[in-house]
C-alpha positions as CSV (number, residue, x, y, z in Angstrom):
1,X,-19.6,6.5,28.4
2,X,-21.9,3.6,27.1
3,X,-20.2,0.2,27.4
4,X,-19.4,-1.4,24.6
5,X,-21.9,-4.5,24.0
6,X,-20.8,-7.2,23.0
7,X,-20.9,-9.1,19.4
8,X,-23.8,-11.8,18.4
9,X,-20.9,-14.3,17.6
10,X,-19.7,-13.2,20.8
11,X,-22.5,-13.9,22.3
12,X,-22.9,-17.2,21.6
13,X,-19.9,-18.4,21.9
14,X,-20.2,-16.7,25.7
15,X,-23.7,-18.6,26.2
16,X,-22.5,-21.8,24.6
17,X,-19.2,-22.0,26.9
18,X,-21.2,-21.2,29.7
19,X,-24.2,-24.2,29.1
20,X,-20.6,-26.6,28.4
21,X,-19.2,-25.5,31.2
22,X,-21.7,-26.0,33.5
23,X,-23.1,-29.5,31.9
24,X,-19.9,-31.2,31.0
25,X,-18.7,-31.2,34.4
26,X,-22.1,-32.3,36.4
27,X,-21.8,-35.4,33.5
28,X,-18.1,-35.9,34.1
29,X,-19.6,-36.2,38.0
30,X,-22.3,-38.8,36.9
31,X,-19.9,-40.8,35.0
32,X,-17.2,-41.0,37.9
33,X,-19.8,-42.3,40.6
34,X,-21.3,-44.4,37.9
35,X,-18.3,-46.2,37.4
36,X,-17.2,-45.9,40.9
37,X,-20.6,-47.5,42.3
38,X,-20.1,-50.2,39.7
39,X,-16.4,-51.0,40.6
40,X,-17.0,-51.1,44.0
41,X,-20.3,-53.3,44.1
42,X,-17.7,-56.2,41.5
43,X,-14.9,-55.6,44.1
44,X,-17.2,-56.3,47.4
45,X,-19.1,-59.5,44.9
46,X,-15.5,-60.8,45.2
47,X,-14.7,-60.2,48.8
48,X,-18.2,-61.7,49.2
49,X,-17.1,-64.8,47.8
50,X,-14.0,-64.8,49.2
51,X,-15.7,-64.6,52.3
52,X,-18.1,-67.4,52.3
53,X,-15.1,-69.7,51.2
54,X,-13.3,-68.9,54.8
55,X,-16.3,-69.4,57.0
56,X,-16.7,-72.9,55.1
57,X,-13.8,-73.8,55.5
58,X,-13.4,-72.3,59.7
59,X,-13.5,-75.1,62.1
60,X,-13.0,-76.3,65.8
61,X,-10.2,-78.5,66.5
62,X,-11.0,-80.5,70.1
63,X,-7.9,-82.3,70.3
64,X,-5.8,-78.6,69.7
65,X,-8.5,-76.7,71.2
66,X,-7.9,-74.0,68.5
67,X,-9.7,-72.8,65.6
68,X,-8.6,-74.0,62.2
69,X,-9.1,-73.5,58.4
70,X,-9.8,-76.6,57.0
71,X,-9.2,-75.9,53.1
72,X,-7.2,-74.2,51.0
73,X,-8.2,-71.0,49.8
74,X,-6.9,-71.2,46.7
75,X,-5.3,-67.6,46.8
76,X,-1.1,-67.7,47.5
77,X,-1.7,-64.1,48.5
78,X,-3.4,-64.8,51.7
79,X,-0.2,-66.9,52.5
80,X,2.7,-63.5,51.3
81,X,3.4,-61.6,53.9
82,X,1.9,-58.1,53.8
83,X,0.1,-58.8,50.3
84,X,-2.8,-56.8,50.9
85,X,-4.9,-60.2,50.7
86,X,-5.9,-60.4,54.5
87,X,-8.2,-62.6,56.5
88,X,-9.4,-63.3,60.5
89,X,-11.6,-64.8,62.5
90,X,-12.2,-64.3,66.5
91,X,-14.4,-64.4,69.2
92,X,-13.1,-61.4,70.5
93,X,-11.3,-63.5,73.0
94,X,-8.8,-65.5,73.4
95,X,-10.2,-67.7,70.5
96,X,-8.3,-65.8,67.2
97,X,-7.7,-67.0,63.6
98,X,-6.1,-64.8,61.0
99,X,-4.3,-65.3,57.3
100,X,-0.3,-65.8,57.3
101,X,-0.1,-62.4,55.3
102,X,-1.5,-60.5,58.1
103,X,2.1,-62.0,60.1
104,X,1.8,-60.2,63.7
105,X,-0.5,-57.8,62.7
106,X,-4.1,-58.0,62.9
107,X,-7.9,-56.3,61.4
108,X,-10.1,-53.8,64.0
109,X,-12.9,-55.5,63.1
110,X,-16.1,-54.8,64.6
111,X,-18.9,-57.6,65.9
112,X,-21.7,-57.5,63.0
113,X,-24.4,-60.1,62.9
114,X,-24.9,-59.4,59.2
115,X,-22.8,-59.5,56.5
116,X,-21.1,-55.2,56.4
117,X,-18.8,-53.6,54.0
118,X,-16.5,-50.7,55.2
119,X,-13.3,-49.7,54.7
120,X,-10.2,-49.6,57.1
121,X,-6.6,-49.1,57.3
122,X,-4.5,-52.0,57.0
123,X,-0.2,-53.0,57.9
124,X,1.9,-50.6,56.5
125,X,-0.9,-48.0,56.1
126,X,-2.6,-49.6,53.3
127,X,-6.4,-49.0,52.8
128,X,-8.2,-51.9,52.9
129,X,-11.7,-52.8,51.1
130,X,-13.5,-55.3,54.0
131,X,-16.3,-57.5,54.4
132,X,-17.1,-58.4,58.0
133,X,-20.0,-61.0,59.4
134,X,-21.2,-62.8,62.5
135,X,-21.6,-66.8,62.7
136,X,-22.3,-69.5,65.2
137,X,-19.6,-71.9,65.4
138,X,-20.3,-74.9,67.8
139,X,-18.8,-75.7,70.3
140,X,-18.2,-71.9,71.0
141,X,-20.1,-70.0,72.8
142,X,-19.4,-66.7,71.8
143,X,-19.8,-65.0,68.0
144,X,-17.2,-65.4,66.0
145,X,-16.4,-62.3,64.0
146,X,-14.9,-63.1,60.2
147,X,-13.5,-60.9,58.1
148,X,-11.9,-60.9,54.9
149,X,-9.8,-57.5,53.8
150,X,-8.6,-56.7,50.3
151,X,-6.0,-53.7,49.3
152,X,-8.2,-51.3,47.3
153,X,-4.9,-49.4,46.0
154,X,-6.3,-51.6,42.7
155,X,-9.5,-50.3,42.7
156,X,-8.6,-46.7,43.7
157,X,-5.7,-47.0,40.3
158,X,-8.6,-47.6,38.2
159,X,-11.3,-45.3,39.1
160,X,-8.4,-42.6,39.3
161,X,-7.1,-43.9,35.1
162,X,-11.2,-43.7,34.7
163,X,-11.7,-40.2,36.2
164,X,-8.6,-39.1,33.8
165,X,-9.9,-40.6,30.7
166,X,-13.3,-39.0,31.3
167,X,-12.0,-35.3,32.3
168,X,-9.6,-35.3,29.5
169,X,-12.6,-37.0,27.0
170,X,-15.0,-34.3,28.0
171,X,-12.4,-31.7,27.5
172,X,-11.9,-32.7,24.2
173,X,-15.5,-32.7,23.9
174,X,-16.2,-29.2,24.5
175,X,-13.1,-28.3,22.5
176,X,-14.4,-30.0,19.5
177,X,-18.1,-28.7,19.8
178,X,-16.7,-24.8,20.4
179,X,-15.3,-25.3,17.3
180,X,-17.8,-26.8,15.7
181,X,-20.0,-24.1,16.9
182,X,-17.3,-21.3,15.8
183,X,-18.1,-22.9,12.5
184,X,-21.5,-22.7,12.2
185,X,-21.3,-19.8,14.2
186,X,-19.4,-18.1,10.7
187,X,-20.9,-19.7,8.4
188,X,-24.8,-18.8,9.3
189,X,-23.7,-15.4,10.3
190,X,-21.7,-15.2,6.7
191,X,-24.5,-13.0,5.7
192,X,-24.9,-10.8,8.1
193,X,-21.1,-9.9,7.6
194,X,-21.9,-9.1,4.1
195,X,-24.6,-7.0,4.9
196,X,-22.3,-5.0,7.1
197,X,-19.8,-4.8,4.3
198,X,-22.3,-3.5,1.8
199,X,-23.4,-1.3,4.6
200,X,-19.4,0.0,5.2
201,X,-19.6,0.2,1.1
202,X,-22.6,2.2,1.0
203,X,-21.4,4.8,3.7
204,X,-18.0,5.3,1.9
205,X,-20.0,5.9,-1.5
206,X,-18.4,2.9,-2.6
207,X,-22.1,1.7,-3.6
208,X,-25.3,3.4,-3.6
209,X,-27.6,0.0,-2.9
210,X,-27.2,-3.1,-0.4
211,X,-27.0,-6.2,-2.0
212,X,-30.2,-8.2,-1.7
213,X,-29.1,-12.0,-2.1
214,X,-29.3,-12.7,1.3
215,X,-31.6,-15.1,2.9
216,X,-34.8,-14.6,3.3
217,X,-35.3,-12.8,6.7
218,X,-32.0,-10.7,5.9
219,X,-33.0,-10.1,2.3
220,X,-36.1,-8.7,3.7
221,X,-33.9,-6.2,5.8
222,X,-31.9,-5.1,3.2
223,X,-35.0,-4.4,0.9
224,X,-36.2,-2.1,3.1
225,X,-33.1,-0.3,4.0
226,X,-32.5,0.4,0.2
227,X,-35.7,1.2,-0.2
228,X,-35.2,4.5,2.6
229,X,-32.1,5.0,1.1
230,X,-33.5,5.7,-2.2
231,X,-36.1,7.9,-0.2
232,X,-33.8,9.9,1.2
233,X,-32.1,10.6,-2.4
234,X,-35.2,11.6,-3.7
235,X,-36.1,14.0,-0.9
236,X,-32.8,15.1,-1.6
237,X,-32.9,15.7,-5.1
238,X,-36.0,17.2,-4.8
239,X,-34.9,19.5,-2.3
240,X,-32.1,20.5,-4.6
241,X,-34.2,21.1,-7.8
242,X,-36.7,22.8,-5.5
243,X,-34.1,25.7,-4.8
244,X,-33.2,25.5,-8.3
245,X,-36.4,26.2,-9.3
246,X,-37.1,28.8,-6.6
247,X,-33.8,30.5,-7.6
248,X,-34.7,31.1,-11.4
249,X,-38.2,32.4,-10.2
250,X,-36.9,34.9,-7.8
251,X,-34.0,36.1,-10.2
252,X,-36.0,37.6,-13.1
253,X,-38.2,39.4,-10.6
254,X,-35.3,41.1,-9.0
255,X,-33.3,41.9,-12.1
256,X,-36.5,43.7,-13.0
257,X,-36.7,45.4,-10.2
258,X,-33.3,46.9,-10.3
259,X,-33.4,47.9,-13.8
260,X,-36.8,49.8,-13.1
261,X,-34.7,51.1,-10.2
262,X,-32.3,53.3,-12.7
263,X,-35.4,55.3,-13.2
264,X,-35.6,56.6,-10.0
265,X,-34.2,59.7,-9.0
266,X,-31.9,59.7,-5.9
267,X,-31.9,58.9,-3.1
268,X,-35.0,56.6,-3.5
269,X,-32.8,55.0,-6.2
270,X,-29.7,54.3,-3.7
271,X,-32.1,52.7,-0.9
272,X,-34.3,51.2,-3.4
273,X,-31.2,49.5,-4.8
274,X,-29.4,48.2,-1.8
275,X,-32.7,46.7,-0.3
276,X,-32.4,45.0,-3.2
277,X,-29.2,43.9,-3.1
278,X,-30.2,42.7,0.5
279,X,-32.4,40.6,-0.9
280,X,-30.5,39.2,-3.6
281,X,-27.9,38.3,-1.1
282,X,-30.5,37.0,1.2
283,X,-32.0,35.2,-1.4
284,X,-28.3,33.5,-2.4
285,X,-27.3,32.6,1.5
286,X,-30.3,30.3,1.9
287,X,-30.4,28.9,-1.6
288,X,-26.9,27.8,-1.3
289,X,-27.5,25.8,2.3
290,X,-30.7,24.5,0.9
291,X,-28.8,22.9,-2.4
292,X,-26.1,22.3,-0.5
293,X,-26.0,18.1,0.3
294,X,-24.8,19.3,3.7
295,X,-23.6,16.0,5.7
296,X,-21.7,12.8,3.4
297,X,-23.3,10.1,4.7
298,X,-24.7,9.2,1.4
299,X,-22.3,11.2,-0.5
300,X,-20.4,9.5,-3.1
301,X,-15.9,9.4,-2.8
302,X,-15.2,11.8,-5.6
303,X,-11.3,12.7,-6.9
304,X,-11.2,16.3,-5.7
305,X,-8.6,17.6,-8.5
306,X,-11.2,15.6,-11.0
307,X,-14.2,17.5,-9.8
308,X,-11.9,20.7,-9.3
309,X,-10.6,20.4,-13.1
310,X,-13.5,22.0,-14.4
311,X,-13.5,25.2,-12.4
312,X,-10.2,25.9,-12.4
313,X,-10.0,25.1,-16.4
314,X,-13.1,27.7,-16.5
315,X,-11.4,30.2,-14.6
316,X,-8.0,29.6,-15.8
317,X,-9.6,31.6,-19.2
318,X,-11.4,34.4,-16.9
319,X,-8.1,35.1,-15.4
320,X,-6.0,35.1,-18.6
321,X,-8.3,37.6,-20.2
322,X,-7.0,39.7,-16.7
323,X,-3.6,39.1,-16.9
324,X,-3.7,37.1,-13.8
325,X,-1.7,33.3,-13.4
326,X,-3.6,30.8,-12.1
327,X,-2.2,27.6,-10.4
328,X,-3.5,24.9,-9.2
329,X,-1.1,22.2,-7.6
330,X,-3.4,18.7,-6.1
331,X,-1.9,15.5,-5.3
332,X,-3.3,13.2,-7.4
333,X,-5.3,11.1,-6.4
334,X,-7.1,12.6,-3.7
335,X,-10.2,11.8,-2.3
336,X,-13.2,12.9,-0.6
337,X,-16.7,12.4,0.7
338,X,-18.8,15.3,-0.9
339,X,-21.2,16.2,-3.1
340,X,-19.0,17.3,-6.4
341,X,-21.7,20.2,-6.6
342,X,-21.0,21.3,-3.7
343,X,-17.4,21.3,-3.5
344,X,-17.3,22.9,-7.0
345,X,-19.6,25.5,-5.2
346,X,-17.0,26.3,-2.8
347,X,-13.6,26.2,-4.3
348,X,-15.2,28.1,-7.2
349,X,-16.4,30.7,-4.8
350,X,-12.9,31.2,-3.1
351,X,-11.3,31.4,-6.7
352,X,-13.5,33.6,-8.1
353,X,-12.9,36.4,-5.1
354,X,-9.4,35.6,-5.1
355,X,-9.7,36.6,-9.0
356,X,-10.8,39.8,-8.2
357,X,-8.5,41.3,-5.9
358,X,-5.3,39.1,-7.1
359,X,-3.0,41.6,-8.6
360,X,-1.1,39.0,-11.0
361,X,-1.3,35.2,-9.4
362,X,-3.8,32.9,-7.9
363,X,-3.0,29.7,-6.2
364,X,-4.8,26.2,-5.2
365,X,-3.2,24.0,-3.0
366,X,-4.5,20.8,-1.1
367,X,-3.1,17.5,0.7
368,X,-4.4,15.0,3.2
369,X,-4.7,16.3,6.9
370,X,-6.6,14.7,9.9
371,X,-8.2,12.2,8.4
372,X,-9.3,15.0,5.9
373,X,-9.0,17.3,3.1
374,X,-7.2,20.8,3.5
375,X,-7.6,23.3,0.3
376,X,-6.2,26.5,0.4
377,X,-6.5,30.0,-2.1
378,X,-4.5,32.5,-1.9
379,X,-3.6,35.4,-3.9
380,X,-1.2,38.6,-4.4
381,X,-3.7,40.9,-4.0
382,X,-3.7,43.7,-1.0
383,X,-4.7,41.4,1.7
384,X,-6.3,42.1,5.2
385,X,-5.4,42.5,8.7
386,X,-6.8,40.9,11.7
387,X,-9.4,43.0,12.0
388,X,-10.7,43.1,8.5
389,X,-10.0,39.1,8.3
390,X,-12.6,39.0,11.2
391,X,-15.4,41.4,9.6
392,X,-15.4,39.6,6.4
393,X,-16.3,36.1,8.4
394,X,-19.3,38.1,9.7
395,X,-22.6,37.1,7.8
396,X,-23.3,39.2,5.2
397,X,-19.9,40.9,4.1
398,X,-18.2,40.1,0.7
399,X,-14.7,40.7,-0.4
400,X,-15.7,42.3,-3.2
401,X,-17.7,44.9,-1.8
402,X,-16.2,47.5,-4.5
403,X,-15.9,45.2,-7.4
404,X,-18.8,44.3,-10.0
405,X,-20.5,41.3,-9.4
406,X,-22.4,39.7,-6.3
407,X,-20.8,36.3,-4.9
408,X,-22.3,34.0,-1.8
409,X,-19.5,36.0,0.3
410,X,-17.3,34.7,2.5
411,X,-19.9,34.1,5.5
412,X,-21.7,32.1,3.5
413,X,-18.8,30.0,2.4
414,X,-17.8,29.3,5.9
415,X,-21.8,28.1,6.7
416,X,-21.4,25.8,3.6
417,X,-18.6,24.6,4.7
418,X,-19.6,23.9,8.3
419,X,-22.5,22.2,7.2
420,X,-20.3,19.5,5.9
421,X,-18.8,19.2,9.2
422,X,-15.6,21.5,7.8
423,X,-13.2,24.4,9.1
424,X,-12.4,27.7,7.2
425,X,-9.7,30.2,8.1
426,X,-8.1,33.6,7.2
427,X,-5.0,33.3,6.9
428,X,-1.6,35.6,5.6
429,X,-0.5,34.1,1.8
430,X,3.0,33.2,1.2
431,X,2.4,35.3,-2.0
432,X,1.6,38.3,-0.1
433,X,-2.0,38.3,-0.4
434,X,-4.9,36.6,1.3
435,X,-4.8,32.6,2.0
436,X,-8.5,31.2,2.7
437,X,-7.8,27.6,4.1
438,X,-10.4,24.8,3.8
439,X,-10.7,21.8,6.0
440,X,-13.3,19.3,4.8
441,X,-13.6,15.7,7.0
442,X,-13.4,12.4,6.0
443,X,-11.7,10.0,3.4
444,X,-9.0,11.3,2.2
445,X,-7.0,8.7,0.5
446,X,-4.1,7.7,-1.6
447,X,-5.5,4.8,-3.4
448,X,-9.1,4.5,-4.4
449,X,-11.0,1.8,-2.8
C-alpha cells in the first residue's frame, strides 16, 4: 500500500519547525555564553579591584612581628561572619592574614606569580568566584599568596533569571513566527484550495469548467486543464454522434435487406432472415457501448425520477393501450452521476421487456444503497427460473424472443451497465413475475449540492 504523502502546508510547516528548531536553540546557546562571558569578565573587574585594594593596604608589622592590613576596605562584608565576602594573605607558612568573615576557616589557595581567576568552594559549601596573585613583601622572604574570594550564588542567580528569559523569549518566538507562517501559509495557498474545490465541483458535475481567476502561475494551470476537459467532451460527443450517424446508415440497409428477404422462398428465407437479425443485434450491442458515456467522471448529477419522467410518461401510454398498470414509485430527490441518455437507455430497456411479458402490472422502484443507486423492474408476467435467469444474462439472448420487436437484450443491458461501474441481477418479483435489479455507483443524495 503506497504511504500516504504528506500535504504542501504540511510540509512547510514540517520544514519550518525543523529550521526553528534547530536555530533557535544554537541562538538561545550564543546568547547564554554571551551573557555569561560578559557577567563573569564585570564580576572578576570587581574582584580585581577589590584585590589591588588588599595588597595596598597588606603590611609588616616589626614590633608585632605579624602581617597587618593597614586600611579599611570599605566593604562591612569582609568584617560578617560567613558573608561570602572573603579575603587572605600567606606565605604558606606560619606568616597568615585572612578577613574576619572567613572566622576559623580559611581559602586553598594556590602560589601564582600572576594575577589567576578560578573558582573554589568556600565555608558552608558556598562556591566562590576568586582572584589569586603573588607579591614581594619586604622584609619576608618568602611569596606571599593574596587572595580575594567572592560568593558567585549572585552571579549564578542572574545568568540562571537570564537563561529563563531567553528560553522562554525564544519560545515565544517560534510560537509567534509558526503562526505567522500558518498564516501566510493559508493565505498564499488560498488558491490552490479553490482550485481543488472547483476541481471536487467539476468531478461531482457540480460545474463543467475550473475557475480561472487565480494567479498567474495557477491561472495558467487551470487554463489548460479546462482546456483537456473540453477536449475530452468533444471526443465524446463526437464519438456519440459518430454511432448515431453509423446507426441510421446501417439501418436502412438492413430493413432493405429483410424486406427483399420475403421474396425468397424457404428455407433461404429463414437463414437469410436470422443472419440478419444477427446482424441487427450485432449492430445494436456495439452501438449502445459506443454511445454509451461509460464512466462519470465528467458526467453531470442528474435527478433520476426527473430524467426517468419521460420514459415512464411514454410508456405509461404504451401500456394503457395493453391493459397493463404501470407504477413507478422514486424518492424524490434522488441523485446520480450519469449520463441522462444513458440511464434513460437502460431503465427504458428493462421497462419496455417488462411491458411485453407483464400480464397486467409493471413496477419501478429505486432508493439509495451503498453509496449508490438501486432500480428495480418487475412485473406479473410468467417469470423464470434459475436456469432461464442465467441463459438470458448470456450475450445475445432477449426476453422477448417470441414477441415482435428487437430490444438491446438483457446481455447488453448488463454490459451497459457495467460499463458505468454498476451491478444487475435476476431476481424473483414480489408481484410474481420477474424483478431485474440495478445498482449504479456514486452520489446518491438527499439534498442537491
Amino acid at each position: 500500500m503506497t504511504p500516504r504523502r504528506l500535504s504542501l502546508a504540511s510540509r512547510l510547516m514540517l520544514a519550518t519547525l525543523t529550521i526553528l528548531l534547530g536555530s533557535l536553540p544554537l541562538a538561545g546557546i550564543a546568547l547564554s555564553r554571551h551573557v555569561q562571558a560578559t557577567a563573569t569578565a564585570a564580576f572578576d573587574e570587581r574582584l580585581e579591584s577589590l584585590l589591588q585594594v588588599v595588597v595596598a593596604g597588606l603590611a609588616w608589622d616589626e614590633v608585632a612581628g605579624e602581617l597587618v592590613l593597614q586600611r579599611d576596605l570599605g566593604e562591612p562584608r569582609f568584617t560578617r561572619v560567613f558573608s561570602g565576602w572573603y579575603w587572605q594573605a600567606s606565605d604558606g607558612g606560619n606568616h597568615t592574614l585572612a578577613s574576619r568573615s572567613l572566622w576559623d576557616q580559611r581559602l586553598a589557595t594556590a602560589s601564582h606569580p600572576e594575577i589567576a581567576f578560578r573558582d573554589l568552594p568556600g565555608p558552608r559549601g558556598t562556591p566562590l568566584r576568586a582572584i589569586e596573585r603573588d607579591i614581594r613583601l619586604a622584609p619576608l622572604a618568602e611569596s606571599l599568596h593574596v587572595a580575594v574570594a567572592i560568593s558567585r550564588e549572585p552571579l549564578d542567580t542572574e545568568i540562571a533569571r537570564f537563561n529563563r528569559l531567553v528560553a522562554l523569549s525564544l519560545a515565544g518566538l517560534g510560537a509567534l513566527l509558526l503562526a505567522a507562517l500558518a498564516l501566510q501559509i493559508r493565505w498564499g495557498l488560498a488558491p490552490l484550495r479553490r482550485l481543488r474545490a472547483d476541481l471536487r465541483r467539476v468531478e461531482d458535475g457540480e460545474a463543467e469548467r475550473l475557475d480561472t481567476r487565480l494567479p498567474e502561475e495557477l491561472a495558467r494551470l487551470a487554463a489548460a486543464m479546462n482546456s483537456v476537459l473540453e477536449r475530452d467532451r468533444r471526443l465524446m460527443a463526437h464519438a456519440r454522434h459518430a454511432a448515431g450517424n453509423l446507426a441510421h446508415a446501417l439501418k436502412t440497409p438492413v430493413s432493405v435487406l429483410t424486406t427483399l428477404a420475403d421474396g425468397i422462398e424457404e428455407p433461404r428465407r429463414g437463414r437469410i432472415r436470422e443472419e440478419l437479425s444477427r446482424i441487427d443485434a450485432a449492430v445494436r450491442h456495439h452501438l449502445a457501448r459506443a454511445t454509451a458515456a461509460g464512466d462519470a467522471g465528467l458526467a453531470p448529477r442528474v435527478a433520476v425520477s426527473e430524467v426517468l419522467s419521460p420514459i415512464v410518461e411514454g410508456l405509461g401510454r404504451l401500456a394503457e393501450r395493453r391493459g397493463i398498470a404501470l407504477h413507478a414509485e422514486l424518492p424524490e430527490p434522488l441523485y446520480l452521476r450519469m449520463d441522462a441518455q444513458d440511464l434513460q437507455e437502460l431503465v427504458g430497456n428493462l421497462l419496455d421487456n417488462a411491458l411485453r411479458w407483464a400480464a397486467g402490472q409493471v413496477r419501478l422502484n429505486g432508493g439509495e444503497e451503498a453509496g449508490g443507486v438501486w432500480l428495480a423492474v418487475e412485473d406479473d408476467g410468467p417469470g423464470m427460473d434459475a436456469a432461464q435467469r442465467q441463459a438470458a444474462m448470456a450475450r445475445g439472448a432477449r426476453l422477448d424472443e417470441q414477441r415482435s420487436g428487437n430490444g438491446l437484450g438483457l446481455a447488453i443491458v448488463k454490459d451497459l451497465t457495467e460499463l458505468h461501474g454498476g451491478r444487475l441481477s435476476l431476481e424473483e418479483a414480489a408481484i410474481g413475475g420477474l424483478c431485474v435489479r440495478l445498482w449504479l455507483p456514486g452520489s446518491a443524495l438527499r439534498e442537491q449540492p
